[in-house]
C-alpha positions in Angstrom: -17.8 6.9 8.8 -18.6 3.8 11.0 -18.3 4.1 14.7 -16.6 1.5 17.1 -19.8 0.4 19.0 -20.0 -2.7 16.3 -16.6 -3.7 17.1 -16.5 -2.9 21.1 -19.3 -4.9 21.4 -18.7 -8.0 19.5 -15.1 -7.7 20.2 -16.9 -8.4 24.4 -19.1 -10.8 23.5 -16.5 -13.0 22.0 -14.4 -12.5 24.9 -17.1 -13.9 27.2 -17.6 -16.4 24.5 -13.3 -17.2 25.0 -13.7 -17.3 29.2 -16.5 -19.9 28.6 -14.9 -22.0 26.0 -11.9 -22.0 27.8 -13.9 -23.7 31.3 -15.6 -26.3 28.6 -12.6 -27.4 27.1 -11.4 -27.8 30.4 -8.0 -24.9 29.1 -7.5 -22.5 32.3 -7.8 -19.0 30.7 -4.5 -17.5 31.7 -2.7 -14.9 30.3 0.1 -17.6 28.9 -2.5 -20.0 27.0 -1.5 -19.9 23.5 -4.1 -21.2 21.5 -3.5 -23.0 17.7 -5.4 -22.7 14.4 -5.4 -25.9 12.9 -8.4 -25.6 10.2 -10.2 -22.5 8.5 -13.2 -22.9 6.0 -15.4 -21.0 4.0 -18.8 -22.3 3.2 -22.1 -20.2 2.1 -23.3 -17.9 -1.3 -22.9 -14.8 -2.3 -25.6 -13.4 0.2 -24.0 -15.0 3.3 -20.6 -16.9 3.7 -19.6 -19.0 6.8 -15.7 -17.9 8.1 -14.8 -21.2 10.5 -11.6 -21.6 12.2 -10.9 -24.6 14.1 -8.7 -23.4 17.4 -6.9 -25.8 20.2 -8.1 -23.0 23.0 -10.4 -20.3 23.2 -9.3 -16.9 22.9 -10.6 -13.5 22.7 -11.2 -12.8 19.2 -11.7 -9.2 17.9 -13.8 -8.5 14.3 -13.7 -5.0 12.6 -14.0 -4.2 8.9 -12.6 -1.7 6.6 -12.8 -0.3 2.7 -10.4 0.8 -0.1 -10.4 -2.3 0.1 -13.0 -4.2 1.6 -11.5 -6.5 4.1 -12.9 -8.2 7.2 -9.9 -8.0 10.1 -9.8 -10.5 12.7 -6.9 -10.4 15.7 -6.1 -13.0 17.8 -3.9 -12.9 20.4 -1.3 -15.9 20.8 -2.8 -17.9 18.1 -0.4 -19.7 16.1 -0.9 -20.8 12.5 -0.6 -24.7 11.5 -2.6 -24.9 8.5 -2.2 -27.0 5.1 -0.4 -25.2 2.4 -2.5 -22.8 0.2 -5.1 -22.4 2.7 -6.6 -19.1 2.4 -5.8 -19.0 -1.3 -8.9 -19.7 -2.9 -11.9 -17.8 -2.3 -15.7 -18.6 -1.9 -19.3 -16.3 -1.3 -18.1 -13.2 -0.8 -14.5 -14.0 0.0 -12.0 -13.8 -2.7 -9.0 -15.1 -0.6 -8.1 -14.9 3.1 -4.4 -14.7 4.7 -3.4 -15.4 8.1 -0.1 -14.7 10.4 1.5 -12.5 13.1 0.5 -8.7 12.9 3.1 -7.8 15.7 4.4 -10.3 18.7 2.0 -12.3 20.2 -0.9 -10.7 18.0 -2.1 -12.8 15.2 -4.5 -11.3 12.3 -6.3 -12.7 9.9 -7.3 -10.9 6.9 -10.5 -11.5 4.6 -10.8 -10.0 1.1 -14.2 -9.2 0.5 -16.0 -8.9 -3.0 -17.7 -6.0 -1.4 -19.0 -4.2 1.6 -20.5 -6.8 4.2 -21.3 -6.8 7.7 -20.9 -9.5 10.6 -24.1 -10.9 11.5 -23.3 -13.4 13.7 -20.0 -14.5 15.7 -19.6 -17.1 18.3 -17.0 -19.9 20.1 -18.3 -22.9 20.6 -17.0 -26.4 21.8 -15.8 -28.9 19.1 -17.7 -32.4 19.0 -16.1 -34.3 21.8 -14.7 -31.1 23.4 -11.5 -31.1 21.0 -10.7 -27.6 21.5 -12.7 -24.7 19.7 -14.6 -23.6 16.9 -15.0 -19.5 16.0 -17.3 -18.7 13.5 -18.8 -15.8 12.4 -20.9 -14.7 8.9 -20.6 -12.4 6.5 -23.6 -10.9 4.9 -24.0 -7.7 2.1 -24.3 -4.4 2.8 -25.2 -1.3 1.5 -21.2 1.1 1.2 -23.7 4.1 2.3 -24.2 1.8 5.5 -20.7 0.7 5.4 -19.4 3.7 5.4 -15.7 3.3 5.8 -16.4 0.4 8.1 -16.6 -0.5 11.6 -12.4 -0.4 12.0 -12.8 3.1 10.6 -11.9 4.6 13.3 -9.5 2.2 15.4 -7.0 1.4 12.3 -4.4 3.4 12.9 -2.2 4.2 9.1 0.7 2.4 10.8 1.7 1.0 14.5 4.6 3.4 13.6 4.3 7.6 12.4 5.8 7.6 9.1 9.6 8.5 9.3 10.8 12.0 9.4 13.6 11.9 7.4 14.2 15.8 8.2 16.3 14.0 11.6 19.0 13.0 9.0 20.2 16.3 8.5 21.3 16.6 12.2 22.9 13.0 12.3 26.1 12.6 13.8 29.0 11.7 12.5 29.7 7.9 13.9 33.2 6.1 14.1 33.7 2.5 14.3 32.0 -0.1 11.6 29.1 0.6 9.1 26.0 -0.2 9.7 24.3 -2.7 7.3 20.3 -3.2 7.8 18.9 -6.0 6.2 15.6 -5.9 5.4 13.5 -9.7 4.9 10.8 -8.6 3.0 7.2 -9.1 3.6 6.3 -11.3 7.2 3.6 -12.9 9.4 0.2 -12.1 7.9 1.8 -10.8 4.8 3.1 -14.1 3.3 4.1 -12.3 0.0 4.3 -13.6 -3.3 3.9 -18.2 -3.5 5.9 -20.1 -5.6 3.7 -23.3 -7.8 4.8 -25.7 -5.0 3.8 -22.9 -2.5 7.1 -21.8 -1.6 6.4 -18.7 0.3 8.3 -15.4 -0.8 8.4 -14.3 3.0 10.6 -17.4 4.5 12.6 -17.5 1.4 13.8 -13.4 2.0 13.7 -14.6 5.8 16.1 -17.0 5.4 18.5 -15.6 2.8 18.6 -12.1 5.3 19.9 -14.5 8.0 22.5 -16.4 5.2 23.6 -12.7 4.3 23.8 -11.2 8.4 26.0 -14.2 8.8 28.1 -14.1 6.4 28.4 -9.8 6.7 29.2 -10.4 10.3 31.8 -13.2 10.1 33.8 -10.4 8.3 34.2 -8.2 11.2 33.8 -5.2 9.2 30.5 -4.5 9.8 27.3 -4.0 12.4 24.9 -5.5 11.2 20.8 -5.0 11.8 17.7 -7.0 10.6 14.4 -5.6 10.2 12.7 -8.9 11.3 14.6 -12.3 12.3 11.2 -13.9 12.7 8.2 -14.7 11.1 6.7 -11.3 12.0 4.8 -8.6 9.8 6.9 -5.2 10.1 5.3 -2.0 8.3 6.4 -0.3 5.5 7.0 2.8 7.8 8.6 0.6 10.6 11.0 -0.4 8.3 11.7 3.1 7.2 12.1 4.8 11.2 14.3 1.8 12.1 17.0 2.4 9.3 16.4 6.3 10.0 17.0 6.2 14.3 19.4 3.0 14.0 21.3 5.3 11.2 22.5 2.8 9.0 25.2 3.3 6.1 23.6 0.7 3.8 19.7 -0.6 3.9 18.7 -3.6 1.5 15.7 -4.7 1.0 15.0 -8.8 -0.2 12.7 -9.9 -2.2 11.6 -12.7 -4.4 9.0 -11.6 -7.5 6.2 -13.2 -9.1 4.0 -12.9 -12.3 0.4 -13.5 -12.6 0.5 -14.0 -16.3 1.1 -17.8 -16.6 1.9 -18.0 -20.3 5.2 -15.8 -19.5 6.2 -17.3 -16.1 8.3 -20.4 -17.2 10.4 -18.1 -19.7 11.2 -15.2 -17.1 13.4 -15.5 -14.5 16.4 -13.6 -12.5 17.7 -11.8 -10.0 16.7 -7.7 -10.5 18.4 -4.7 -8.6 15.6 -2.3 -8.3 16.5 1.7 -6.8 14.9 4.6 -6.2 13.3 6.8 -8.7 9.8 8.7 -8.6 10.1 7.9 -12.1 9.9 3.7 -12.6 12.4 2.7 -15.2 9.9 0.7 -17.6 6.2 -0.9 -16.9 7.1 -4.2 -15.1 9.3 -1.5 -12.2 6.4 -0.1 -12.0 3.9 -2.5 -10.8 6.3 -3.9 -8.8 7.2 -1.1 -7.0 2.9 -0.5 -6.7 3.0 -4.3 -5.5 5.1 -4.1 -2.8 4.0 -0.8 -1.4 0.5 -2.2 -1.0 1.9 -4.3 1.8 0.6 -2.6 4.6 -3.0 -3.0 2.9 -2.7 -6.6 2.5 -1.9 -6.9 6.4 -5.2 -4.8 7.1 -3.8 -1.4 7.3 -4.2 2.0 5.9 -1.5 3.6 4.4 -1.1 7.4 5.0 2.2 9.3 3.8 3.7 12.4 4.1 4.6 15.5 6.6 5.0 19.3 5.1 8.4 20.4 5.1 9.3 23.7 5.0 10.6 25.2 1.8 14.4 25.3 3.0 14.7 22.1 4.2 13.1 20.5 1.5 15.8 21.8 -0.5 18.4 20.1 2.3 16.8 17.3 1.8 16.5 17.0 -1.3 20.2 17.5 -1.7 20.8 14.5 0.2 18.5 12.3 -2.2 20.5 13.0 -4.9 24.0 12.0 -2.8 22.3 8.8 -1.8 21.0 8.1 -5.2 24.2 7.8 -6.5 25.3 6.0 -3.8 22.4 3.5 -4.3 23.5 3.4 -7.9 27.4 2.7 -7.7 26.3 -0.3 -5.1 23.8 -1.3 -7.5 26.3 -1.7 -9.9 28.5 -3.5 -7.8 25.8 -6.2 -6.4 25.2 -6.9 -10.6 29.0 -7.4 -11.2 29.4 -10.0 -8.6 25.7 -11.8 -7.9 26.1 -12.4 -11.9 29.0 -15.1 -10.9 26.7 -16.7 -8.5 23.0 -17.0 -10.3 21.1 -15.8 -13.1 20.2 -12.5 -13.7 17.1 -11.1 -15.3 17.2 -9.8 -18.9 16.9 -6.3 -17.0 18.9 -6.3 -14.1 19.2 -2.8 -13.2 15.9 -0.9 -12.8 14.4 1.6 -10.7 10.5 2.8 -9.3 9.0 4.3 -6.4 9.4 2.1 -3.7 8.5 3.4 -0.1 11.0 1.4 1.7 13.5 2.6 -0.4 12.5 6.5 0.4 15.4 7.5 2.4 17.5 10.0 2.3 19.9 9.5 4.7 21.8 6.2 3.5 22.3 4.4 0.0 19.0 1.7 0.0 18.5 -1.2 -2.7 15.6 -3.6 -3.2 17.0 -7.0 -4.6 14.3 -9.3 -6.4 16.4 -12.4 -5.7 14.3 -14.5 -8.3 11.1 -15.2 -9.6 8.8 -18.0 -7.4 6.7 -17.9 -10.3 9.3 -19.4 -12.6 9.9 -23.4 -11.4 13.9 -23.0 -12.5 13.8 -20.2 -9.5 11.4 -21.4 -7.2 13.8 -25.0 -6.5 16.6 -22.6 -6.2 14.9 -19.9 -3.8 14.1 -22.6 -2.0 17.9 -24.3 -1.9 19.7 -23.4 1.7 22.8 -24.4 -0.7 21.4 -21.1 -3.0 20.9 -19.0 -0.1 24.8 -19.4 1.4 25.4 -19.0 -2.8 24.2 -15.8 -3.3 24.0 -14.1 0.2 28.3 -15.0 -0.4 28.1 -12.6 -3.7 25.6 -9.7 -1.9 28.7 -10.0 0.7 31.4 -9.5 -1.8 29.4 -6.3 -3.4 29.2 -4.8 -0.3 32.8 -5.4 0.6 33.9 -4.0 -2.6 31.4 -1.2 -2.1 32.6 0.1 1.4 36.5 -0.4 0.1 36.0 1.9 -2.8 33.8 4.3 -0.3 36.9 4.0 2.2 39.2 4.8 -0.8 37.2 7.6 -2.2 36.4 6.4 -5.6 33.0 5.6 -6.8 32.1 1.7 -7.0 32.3 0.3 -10.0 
């Protein structure tokens, strides 16, 4: 395993390197300064490749790397992102493709995907020509993975900024009165920019602003309390998501989404909305790798993902219990959302499927994951994109949960 001395040490000579820059571009290093990244590049081979990124201020600038898979991390503090579309997207030397956005508030990460182990030779902050704010560099060279060990972040990546959630606490919940609780949950966020539409439409502000359509519209009924996961731009964990519909105990999670396909001789003829629940089982191949998509989010955002506490024998048995009430919960609402969003867009050939989602892995309250549409599908993408689509369907999500909660109220199952 790698040690932190790699990281410590680069991690202070680049904040040296930020102090200085900061005096020569004439920017006061306070703790306010928010710096801007207005340019990244990639230039070199396959033995050594350049990583630029062209900043407004200096800032201190820490590099670790890590495996399974091989990624090169870079955090930023209050560095905004004003880049061209599809930057990052393409790859070059030993860079397949890099992403970019907030990790958490006022921490900003950029992620490299490496074709293999490397290590950071050489990293630096220097003035621009004419003293136009800052240039970071650093380069990438090859390595050895019996030098690399796990990497230099190794040790310092925690699995999540948040323990996984202990869904045990359910069984003790107390009975609430007043409205139901409806989390929404915008998928994806920040560095984690999710799936990009042909006119790079990105899957994270489409969810993003359909979860705000659908918050509106749930709480301009009055019936309801309703919670977001994120309301910003903002990466949130797999896990995070999780513990906050677990301590906020909500009656009803969704999760949105919007899919994609690789295979471009398919993507102009599929196309939908798709209601995907629970099931250790996946319903059919495509559930599946969606469902192994999506839970590699915390990976594409430079985390590790670790899972899973030992229960004891009879509370396993609680638990499980409960899975099998909210399954059918999930399913009866699942239902519901296909009767009405089928007056309000188009459906995938499909519509009801189920797989192993992790955000979806909760016992205590009824949890879908709604693939509004495919970005990778043109027909879709203008729609996904449409604020006049968003109000459209976020009004027929509404409807399905009002007509979900009146037949809970009423005691019969949703239709």
């Amino acid at each position: 395993m790698g040690t932190r001395t790699g990281t410590v040490g680069l991690r202070t000579a680049l904040a040296a390197f930020a102090v200085l820059m900061h005096i020569w571009s004439g920017s006061p290093a306070t703790a306010d300064t928010v710096a801007t990244a207005t340019r990244a590049e990639l230039t070199g081979d396959t033995n050594r490749t350049t990583f630029q990124l062209d900043l407004t201020a200096g800032v201190t600038a820490e590099i670790f790397t890590l495996a399974n898979p091989y990624r090169v991390i870079v955090d930023l503090p209050d560095v905004t992102f004003r880049l061209p579309d599809g930057t990052g997207q393409g790859g070059s030397g030993l860079v397949r493709a890099f992403r970019y956005g907030l990790f958490a508030e006022r921490k900003a990460r950029v992620v490299l995907d490496t074709t293999g182990p490397v290590r950071i030779e050489r990293a630096a902050m220097t003035a621009a020509p004419k003293g136009n704010g800052i240039v970071f560099t650093f380069d990438m060279v090859t390595t050895a993975p019996e030098s690399f060990g796990m990497g230099t972040g190794a040790g310092k990546a925690e699995p999540s900024p948040t323990p996984p959630a202990d869904e045990s606490k359910a069984l003790a919940k107390p009975k609430r009165s007043g409205k139901a609780i409806i989390m929404i949950d915008p998928g994806h966020g920040g560095i984690d920019g999710g799936a990009t539409g042909a006119s790079n439409v990105l899957e994270k502000n489409v969810v993003l602003a359909v979860g705000k359509e659908l918050g509106r519209q749930l709480a301009t009924t009055g019936r309801y309390d309703v919670r977001m996961t994120r309301a910003s731009d903002v990466f949130i964990s797999l896990d995070q998501r999780l513990n906050m519909s677990l301590t906020q105990g909500v009656d009803l999670f969704i999760s949105l989404h919007a899919d994609s396909l690789p295979e471009q001789n398919i993507a102009q003829t599929i196309r939908g909305a798709t209601i995907y629940t629970l099931s250790e089982r996946a319903s059919d191949e495509q559930a599946r790798r969606m469902a192994e998509k999506e839970n590699a989010s915390d990976l594409v955002a430079g985390l590790s993902s670790a899972d899973s506490r030992g229960d004891d024998e009879v509370k396993s048995i609680l638990i499980d219990l409960m899975k099998r009430e909210t399954a059918n919960f999930s399913t009866d609402f699942s239902n519901t959302l296909v009767h009405k969003m089928k007056r309000a867009t188009t459906l995938s050939r499909d519509p009801q499927r189920a797989a192993a989602f992790k955000v979806l892995k909760q016992t205590h309250a009824p949890s879908v994951l709604i693939e509004l549409g495919y970005l990778s599908n043109l027909e879709d993408e203008k729609l996904l994109n449409s604020p006049e689509w968003h109000k459209k369907v976020a009004s027929s999500i509404t409807a399905a949960v009002d007509s979900y909660f009146t037949k809970r109220t009423a005691g019969s199952p949703a239709p």
